[in-house]
C-alpha positions in Angstrom: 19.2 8.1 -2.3 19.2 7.8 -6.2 17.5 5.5 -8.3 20.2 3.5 -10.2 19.3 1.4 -13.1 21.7 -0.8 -15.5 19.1 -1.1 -17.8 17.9 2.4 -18.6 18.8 6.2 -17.9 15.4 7.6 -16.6 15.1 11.0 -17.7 13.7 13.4 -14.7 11.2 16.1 -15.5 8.3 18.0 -13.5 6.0 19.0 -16.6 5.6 17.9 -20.0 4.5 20.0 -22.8 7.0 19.1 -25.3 5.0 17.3 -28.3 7.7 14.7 -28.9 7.4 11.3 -26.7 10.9 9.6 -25.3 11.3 6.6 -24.7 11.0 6.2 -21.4 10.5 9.1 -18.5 10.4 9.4 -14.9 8.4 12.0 -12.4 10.2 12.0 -9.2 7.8 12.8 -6.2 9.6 12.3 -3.7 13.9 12.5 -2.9 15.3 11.4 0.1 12.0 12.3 1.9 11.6 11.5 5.7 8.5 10.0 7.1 8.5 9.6 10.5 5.9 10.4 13.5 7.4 13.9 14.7 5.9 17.8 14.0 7.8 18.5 11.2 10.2 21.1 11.7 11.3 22.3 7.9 8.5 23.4 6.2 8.9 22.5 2.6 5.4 24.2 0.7 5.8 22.0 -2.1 4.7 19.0 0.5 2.1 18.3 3.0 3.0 16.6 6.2 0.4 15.1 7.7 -0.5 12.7 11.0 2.4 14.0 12.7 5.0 13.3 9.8 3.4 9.3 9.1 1.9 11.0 5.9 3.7 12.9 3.4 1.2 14.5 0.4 2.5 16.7 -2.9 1.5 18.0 -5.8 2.1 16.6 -9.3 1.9 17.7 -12.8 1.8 14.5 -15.7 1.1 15.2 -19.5 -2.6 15.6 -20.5 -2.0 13.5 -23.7 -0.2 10.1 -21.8 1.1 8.3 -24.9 2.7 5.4 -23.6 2.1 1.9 -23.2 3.4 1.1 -19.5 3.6 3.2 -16.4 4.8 1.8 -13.1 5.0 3.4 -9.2 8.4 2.7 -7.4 10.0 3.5 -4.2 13.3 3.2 -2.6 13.2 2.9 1.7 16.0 3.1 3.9 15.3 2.8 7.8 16.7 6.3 9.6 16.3 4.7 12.8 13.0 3.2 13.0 13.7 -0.8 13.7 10.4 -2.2 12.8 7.8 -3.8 10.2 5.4 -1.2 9.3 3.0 -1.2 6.8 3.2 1.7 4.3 1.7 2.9 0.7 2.5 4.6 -2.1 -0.9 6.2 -3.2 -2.7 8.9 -5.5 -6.2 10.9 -4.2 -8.9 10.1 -7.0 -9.0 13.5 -9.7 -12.9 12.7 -9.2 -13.1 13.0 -5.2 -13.8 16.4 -4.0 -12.5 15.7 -0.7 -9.1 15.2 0.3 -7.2 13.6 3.0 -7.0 17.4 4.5 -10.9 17.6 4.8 -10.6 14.2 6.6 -9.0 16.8 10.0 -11.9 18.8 10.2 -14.5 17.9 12.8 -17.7 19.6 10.6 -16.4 16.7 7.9 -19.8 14.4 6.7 -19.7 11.3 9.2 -20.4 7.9 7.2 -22.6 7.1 10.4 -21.0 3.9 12.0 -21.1 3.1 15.4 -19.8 7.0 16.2 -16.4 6.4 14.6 -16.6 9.3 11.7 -14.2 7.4 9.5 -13.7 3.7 10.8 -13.0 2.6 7.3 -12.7 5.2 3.9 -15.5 4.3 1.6 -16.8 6.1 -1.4 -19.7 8.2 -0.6 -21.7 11.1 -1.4 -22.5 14.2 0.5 -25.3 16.2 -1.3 -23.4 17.2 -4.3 -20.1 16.3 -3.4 -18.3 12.6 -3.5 -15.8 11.2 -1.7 -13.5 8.7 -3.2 -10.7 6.9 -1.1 -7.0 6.9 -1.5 -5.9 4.7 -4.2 -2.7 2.9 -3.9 -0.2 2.3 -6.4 1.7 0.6 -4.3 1.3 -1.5 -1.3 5.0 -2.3 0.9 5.9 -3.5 3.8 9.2 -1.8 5.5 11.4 -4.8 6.6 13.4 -4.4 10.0 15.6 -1.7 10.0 16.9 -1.9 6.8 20.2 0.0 6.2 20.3 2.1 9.5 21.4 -1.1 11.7 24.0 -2.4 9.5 27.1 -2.1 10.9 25.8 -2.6 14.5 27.4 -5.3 16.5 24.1 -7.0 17.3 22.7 -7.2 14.4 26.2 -8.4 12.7 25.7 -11.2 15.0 22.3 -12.4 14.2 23.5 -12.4 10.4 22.7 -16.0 9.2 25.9 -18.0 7.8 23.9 -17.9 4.2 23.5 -13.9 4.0 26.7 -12.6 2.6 25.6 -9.1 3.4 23.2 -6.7 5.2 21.2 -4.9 2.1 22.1 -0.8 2.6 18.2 -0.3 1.1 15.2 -2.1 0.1 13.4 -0.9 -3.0 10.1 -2.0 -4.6 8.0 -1.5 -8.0 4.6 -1.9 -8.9 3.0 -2.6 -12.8 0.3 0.8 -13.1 -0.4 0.6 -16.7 -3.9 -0.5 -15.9 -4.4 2.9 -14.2 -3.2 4.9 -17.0 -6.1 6.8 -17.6 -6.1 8.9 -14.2 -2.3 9.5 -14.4 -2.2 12.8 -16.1 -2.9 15.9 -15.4 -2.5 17.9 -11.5 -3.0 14.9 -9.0 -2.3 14.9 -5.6 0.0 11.7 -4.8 1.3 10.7 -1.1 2.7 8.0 0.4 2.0 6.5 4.5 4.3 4.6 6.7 3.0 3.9 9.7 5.5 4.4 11.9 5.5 5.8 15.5 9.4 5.7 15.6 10.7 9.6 15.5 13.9 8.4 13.8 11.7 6.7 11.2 12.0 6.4 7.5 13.8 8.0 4.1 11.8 7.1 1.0 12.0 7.9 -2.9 9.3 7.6 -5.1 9.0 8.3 -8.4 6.0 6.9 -11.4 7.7 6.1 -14.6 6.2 5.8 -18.1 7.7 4.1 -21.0 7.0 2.8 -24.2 5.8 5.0 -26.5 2.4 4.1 -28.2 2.1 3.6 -32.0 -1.2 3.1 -31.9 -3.6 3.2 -28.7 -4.4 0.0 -26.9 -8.0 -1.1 -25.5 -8.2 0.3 -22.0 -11.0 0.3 -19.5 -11.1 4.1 -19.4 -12.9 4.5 -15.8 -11.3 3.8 -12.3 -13.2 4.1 -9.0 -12.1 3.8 -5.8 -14.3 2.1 -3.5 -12.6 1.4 0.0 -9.9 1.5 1.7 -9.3 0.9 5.5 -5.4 1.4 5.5 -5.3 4.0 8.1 -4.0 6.9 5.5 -6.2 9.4 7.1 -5.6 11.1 10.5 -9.0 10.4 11.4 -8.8 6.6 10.7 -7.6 3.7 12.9 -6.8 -0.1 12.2 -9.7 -1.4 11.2 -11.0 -4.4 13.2 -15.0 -4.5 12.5 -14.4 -7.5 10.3 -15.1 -9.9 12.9 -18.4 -8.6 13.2 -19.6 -7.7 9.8 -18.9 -7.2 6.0 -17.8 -4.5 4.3 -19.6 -3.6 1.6 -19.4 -0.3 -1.0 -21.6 0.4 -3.9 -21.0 1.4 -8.1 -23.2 2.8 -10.3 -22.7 1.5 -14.1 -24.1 4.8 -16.2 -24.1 1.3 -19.4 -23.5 -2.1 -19.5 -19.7 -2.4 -19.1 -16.8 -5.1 -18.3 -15.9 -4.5 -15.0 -12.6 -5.7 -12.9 -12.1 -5.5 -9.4 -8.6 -5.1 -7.9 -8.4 -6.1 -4.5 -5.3 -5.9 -1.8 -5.0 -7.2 1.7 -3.1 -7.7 4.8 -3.7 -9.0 8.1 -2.3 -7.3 10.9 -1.8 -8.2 14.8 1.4 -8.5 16.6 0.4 -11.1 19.0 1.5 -14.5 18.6 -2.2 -16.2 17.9 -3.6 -12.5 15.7 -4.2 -11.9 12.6 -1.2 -11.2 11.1 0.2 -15.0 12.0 -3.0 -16.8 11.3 -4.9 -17.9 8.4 -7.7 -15.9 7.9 -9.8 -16.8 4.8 -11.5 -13.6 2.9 -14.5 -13.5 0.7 -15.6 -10.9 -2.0 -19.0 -10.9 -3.4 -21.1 -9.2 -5.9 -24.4 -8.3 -5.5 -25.2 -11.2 -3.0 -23.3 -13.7 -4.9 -19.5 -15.1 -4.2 -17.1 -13.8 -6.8 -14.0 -14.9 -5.0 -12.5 -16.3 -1.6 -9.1 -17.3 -1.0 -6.6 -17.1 2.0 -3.8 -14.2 1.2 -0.8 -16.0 3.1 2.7 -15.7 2.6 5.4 -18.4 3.4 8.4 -17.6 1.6 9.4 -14.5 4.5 12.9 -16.1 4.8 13.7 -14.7 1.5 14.0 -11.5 2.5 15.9 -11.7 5.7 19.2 -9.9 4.1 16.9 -6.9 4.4 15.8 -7.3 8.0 18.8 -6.7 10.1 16.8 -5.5 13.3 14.8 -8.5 13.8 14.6 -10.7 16.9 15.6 -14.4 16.7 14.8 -17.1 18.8 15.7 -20.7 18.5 13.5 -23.8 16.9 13.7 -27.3 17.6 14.6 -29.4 14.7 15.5 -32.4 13.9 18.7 -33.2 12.4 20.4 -37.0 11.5 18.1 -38.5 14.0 18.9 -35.7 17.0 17.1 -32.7 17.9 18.8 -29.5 16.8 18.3 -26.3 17.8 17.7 -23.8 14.9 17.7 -20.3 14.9 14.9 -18.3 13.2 14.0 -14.9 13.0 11.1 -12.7 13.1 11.1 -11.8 9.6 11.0 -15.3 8.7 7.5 -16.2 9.9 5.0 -16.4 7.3 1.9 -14.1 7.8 -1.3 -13.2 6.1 -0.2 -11.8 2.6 2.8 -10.3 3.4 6.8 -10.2 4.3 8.5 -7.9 6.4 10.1 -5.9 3.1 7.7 -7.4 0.7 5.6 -5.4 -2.3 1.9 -6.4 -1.4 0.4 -6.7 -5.5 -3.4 -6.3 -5.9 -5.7 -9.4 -6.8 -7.4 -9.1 -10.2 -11.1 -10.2 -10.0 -12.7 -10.1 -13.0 -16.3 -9.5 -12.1 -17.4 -9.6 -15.9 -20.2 -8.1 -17.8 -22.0 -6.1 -15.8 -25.5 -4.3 -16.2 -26.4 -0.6 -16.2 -27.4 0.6 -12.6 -26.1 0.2 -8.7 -23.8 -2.8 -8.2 -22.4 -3.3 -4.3 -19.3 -5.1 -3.6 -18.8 -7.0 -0.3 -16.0 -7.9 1.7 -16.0 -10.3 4.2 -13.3 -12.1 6.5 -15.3 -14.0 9.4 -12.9 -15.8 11.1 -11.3 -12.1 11.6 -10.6 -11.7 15.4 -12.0 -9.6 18.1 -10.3 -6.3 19.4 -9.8 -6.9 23.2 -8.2 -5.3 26.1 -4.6 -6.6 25.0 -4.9 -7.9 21.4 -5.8 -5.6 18.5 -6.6 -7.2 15.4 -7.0 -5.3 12.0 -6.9 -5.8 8.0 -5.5 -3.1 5.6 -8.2 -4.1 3.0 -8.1 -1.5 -0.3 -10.5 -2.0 -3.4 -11.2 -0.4 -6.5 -13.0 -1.4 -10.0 -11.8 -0.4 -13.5 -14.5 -0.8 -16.6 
């Protein structure tokens, strides 16, 4: 797959050390890359495949002098076989951390301490003189079902609603970074996770695009930290489901007074009929003790994208139509769920925590209404935050 734009002809490099500045210019990471849950066979050095194939890490090199006024992540998906929703993410390691998600394998790794689980959900923490910081994501997406791959299949050409014209052949997403400007340049290590367990699985691009030349340098916070994030990126990390019985909380230190804003993503996940994902949940975020923030991520517009979900299940509805009841088909897809689509770009929630102090802040996440993991229902939240001041 190629990116294709009416608007603009990105220009592709690997490096930069010319001292002009175009217009607008594109790193691809990643072309035609498969993700999948499967040893990988082709070794390719320039990436990393990790969690049997579900993680795909590499290697970038972006200018040193970043003299532009936008940057944004974007990613193009095609299913190669897998027929289900799967949460995914486009994501960089912190410059700053001196771990990486390949320290996260090794047994001898510093356990955070709770309840025997080593890594139960990636927080930012030190280890004598090292530090941990969590993957970031650029961008959060949710893979639709089987987008492209089941097409031209007789099944799904008969669950194709009368008011879809078309099955899409791809689904592709993109994600405003500007804000994150000040940690894209330089060697970072970027990846992106689907989690699939489907050994046909996934196809991806992914490139980060900067445009807009600067004339003269706007205002930015110039520090981003990564604080948490309990997206199961790492092979040592599961879903996680200790909501229900607790907060989540990470700490900051200020080194000055600063104005600080939190960025905050989440998504409820749990197949079952009465979990998580088709539930309201309501989640708080607080600072230092105090509420900053609640609200219920929930989305009910999934019907929108159902030209990309050609693999999902429909059932019928009863409606009522002229006085009669009517029988209605509706779809997997369509079903709203807590903050997001199947094919839908999950965006971060700005919080803007204000001016803050000099010292040790903590942040803390809470969702109590979360549900219990049991014997035949597992209930988790991809919950990711970081802070830019």
């Amino acid at each position: 797959m190629k990116y294709l734009n009416i608007f603009f002809i990105l220009i592709i490099i690997s490096s930069c050390s010319d001292e002009s500045v175009d217009e607008m210019v594109a790193f691809e990471i990643f072309d035609n890359q498969k993700v999948n849950f499967k040893d990988p066979e082709d070794i390719n050095r320039e990436i990393i495949r990790m969690d049997s194939g579900r993680v795909v890490l590499k290697k970038i090199n972006l200018p040193m002098n970043n003299d532009y006024l936008h940057a944004s992540a974007n990613i193009r998906l095609i299913s190669t076989g897998d027929p289900w929703d799967k949460s995914g993410s486009f994501f960089i390691i912190p410059p700053s951390s001196d771990y990486s998600l390949i320290d996260l394998k090794n047994k001898d790794f510093p356990s955070m301490g709770e309840e025997n689980d080593p890594h139960p959900a990636i927080k930012k923490f030190f280890n004598e003189d090292k530090q941990y910081f969590p993957p970031l994501e650029l961008l959060r997406f949710i893979t639709p079902f089987g987008v492209g791959y089941f097409n031209t299949q007789e099944c799904c050409e008969k669950l194709k609603p009368v008011y879809i014209a078309k099955w899409e052949e791809n689904i592709s997403w993109s994600e405003d970074i500007s804000h994150l400007m000040p940690i894209l340049k330089g060697e970072i290590m970027v990846g992106v996770f689907v989690d699939t367990w489907s050994e046909k699985g996934w196809e991806i691009d992914a490139n980060i695009v900067f445009s807009e030349p600067l004339e003269k340098r706007p205002k930015r916070a110039s520090n981003i930290v990564s604080l948490v994030n309990t997206t199961p990126i790492s092979t040592s990390q599961n879903g996680y489901d200790k909501f229900a019985t607790k907060p989540l909380a990470a700490n900051f230190e200020l080194e000055k007074d600063a104005d600080v804003v939190l960025y905050y993503l989440t998504t409820g996940h749990g197949g079952h009929g009465t979990g998580d994902e088709f539930v309201k949940k309501i989640n708080r975020v607080s600072l230092n003790g105090g509420l900053v923030e609640e609200f219920t991520p929930w989305r009910d517009d999934c019907a929108s994208y159902r030209r990309f979900n050609p693999s999902s299940g429909v059932w019928s509805e009863t409606t009522e139509w002229k006085g009669e009841p009517h029988e209605e088909r509706i779809a997997s897809s369509d079903y709203s769920r807590s903050g997001w689509c199947p094919g839908s770009l999950v965006s971060p929630k700005r919080i803007d925590l204000g001016r803050l102090e000099k010292g040790v802040h903590e942040i803390s996440i809470s969702i109590p209404e979360a549900q219990v993991t049991t014997e035949t229902e597992f209930n988790f939240w991809n919950v990711a935050a970081y802070i830019t001041y």
